[in-house]
N, C-alpha and C positions, 0 to 999 in steps of 0.2 A: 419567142412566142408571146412574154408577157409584152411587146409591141404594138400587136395585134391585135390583143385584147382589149374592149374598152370595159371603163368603168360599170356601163352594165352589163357586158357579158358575164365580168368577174362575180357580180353580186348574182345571176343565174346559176353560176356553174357552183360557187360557195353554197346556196341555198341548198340548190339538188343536193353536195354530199353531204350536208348536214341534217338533213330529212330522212336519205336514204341511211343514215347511216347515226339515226337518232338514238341518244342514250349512251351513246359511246362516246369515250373519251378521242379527238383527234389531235394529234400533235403537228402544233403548226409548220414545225419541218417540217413532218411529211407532206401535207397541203402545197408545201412551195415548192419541194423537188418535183411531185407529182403535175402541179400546173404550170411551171417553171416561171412562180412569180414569185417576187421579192419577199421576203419575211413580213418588211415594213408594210407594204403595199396591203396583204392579207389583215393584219392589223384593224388597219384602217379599214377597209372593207365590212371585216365581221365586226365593227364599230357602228358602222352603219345597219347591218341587219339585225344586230341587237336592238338598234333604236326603233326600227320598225316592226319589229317580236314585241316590244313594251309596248309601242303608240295603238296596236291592232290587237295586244292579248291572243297573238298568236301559238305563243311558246319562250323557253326560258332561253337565254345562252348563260351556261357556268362557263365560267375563266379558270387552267389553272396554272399556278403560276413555277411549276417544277421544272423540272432537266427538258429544255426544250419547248417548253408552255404547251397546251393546249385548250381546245375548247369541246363543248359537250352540249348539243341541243335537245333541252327535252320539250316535247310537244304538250301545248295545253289547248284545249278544246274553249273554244267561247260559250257563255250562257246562254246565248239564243241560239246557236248552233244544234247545245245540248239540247236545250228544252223541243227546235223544232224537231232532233229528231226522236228524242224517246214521247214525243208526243205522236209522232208518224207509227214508232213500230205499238207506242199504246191502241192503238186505232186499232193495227195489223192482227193483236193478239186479243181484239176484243172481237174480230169478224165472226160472224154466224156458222158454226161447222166446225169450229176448230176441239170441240169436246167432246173427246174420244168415247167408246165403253168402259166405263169403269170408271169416269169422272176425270180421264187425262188431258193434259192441255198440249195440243201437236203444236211442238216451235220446233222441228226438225227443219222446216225449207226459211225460218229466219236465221237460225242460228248455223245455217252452213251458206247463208248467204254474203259472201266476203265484202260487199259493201257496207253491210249491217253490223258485222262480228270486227271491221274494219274501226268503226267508228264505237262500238262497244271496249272496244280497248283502248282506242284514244281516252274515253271518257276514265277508262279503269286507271290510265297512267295517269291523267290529270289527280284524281283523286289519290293514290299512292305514287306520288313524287315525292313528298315530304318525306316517307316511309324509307327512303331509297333502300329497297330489297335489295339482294344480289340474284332472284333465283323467283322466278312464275312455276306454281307447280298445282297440280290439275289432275281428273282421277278420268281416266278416260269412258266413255267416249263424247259425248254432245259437250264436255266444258272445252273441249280441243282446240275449238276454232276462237273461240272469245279469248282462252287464255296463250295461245299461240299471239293473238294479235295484241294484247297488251303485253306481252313478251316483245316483242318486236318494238313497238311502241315505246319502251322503258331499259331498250337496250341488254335485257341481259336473260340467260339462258332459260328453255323452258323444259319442265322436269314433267313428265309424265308419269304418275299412277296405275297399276296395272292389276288386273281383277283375277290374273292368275299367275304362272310363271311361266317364264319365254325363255328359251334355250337360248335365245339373241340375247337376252338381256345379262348373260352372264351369272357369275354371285348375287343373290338377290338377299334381303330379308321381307319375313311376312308376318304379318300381323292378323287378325280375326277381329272383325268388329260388329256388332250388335246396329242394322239397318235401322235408321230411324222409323222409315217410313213400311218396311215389312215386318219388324221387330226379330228376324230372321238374321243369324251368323253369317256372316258373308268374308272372304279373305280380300286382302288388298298388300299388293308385294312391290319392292322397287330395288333396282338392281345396285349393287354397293358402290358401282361407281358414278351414279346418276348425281352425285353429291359428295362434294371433298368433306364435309361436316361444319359447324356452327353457323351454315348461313342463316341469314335473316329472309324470309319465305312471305310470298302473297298467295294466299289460296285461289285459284279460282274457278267456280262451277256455273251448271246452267240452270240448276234447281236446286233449293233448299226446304227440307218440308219438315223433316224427323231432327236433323241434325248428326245422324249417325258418320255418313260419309268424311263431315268438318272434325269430327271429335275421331275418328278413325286417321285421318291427316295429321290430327297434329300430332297422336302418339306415335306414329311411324317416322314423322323428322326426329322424334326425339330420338329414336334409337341413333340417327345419325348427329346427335348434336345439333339437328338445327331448329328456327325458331318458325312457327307462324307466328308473322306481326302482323296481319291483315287475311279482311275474308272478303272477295268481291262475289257477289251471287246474280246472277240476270235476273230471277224471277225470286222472291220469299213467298213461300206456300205456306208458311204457320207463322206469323206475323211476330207472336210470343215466342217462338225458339231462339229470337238472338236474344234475351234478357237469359237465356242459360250457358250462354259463353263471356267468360272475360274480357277475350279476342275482339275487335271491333267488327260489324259484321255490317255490309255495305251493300246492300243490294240495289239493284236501277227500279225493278216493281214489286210490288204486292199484290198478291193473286187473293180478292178480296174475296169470289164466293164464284163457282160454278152450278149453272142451269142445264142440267143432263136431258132433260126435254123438249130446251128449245137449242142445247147446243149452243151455248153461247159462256163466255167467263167475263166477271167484273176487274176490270186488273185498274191499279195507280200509282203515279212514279212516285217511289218511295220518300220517306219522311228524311233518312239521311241525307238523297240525291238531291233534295230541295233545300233542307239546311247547307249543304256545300256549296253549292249555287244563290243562295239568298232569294229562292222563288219562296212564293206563297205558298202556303202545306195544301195537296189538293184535299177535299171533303171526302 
């Protein structure tokens, strides 16, 4: 087979599973028995798509060099990529009609739109790569599709939050937390084996306003030993509530002021999302 193959099919067919199959460790064996190409050959190949991941700031290749070596692509988003698109959906969530009764902001048709939540996870992985989690966990239900896709993105398993108990869900523990944003007790339960214990955890939701839901997470990992080291948020509603966590808290916007009269919200990509990208802070 490796006959037949030329030089650029190799480097199509390496990309594909290294994309599809990002965040994950692959063992170059398996890569050769699977494409029935030489050890050597793959080598050199993923020599070259490395070189072209650095030239274009496409994404990382780690090397490792254990029983059988392998490699592990993590995907990084580019600056202008980022900027044009959380400048697209800034637009989407500033449209006329989006402010519900009661002063809500509807991102229900962006944040289940897999193009959107697609690249809202790419941007999450870019920023907690360094973190390398073992474990995206998320309180259902609107943080699902953002934190499923930076799950996926980051390679590794994504752990749902659940607002009551599920027979599905087996042995659970539960906890009671104090809503930021109704000031109202609320339970939040996760079943015993959603989590072997001490992993290292990326939160991620779709709103942040009270803080209740973040500070209700991290005491329930604790019960399992594990850590939140990171809080990725789509939108920040109280701008001051991350100066009351230790936790680093990373939101893409700032939901500066809603118009219940004209139906309109001011929203701006946040101070962090511009610091990590070296843009200019918006006004």
């Amino acid at each position: 087979m490796s006959n037949r193959l030329s030089r650029q099919e190799r480097l199509i067919i390496l990309s594909q599973e290294l994309i599809k199959r990002s965040g994950e460790l692959i063992s170059l064996d398996e890569l050769a028995e699977k494409y029935k190409i030489a050890r050597s050959t793959i080598s050199e190949d993923l020599s070259l798509i490395r070189e072209a991941l650095e030239v274009w700031g496409r994404g990382e290749m780690q090397s490792s060099s254990g029983v059988g070596g392998g490699v592990r692509f993590v995907p990084v988003i580019g600056s202008e990529e980022a900027k044009n698109f959380l400048h697209n959906v800034k637009g989407r969530l500033e449209e006329r009609g989006r402010v519900l009764p009661g002063g809500f902001l509807y991102t229900t048709d962006l944040l289940t739109h897999p193009g959107i939540t697609s690249k809202i996870g790419e941007i999450f992985a870019t920023i907690f790569n360094k973190v390398s989690p073992d474990v995206i966990v998320t309180m259902e239900t609107k943080g699902i599709p953002a934190a499923i896709m930076t799950a996926r993105y980051m390679g590794v398993p994504l752990v749902i939050i659940r607002r009551e108990n599920r027979p599905t869900e087996g042995s659970t523990v539960s906890i009671n937390y104090i809503s930021g944003s109704t000031q109202k007790v609320q339970l939040m339960t996760l079943g015993r084996r959603a989590l072997e214990g001490r992993e290292r955890a990326i939160f991620i939701d779709d709103f942040l306003r009270g803080g209740g839901t973040v500070r209700g997470a991290i005491a329930l990992l604790k019960e399992f030993n594990a850590q939140v080291v990171g809080v990725g948020i789509v939108i920040l509603g109280s701008p001051g509530i991350k100066d009351a966590f230790s936790i680093p808290i990373t939101p893409l916007f700032v939901l500066e002021s809603i118009d219940e009269t004209l139906s309109e919200a001011k929203v701006r990509i946040s101070e962090s999302i511009c610091e990590f990208f070296g843009w200019k802070k918006e006004d």
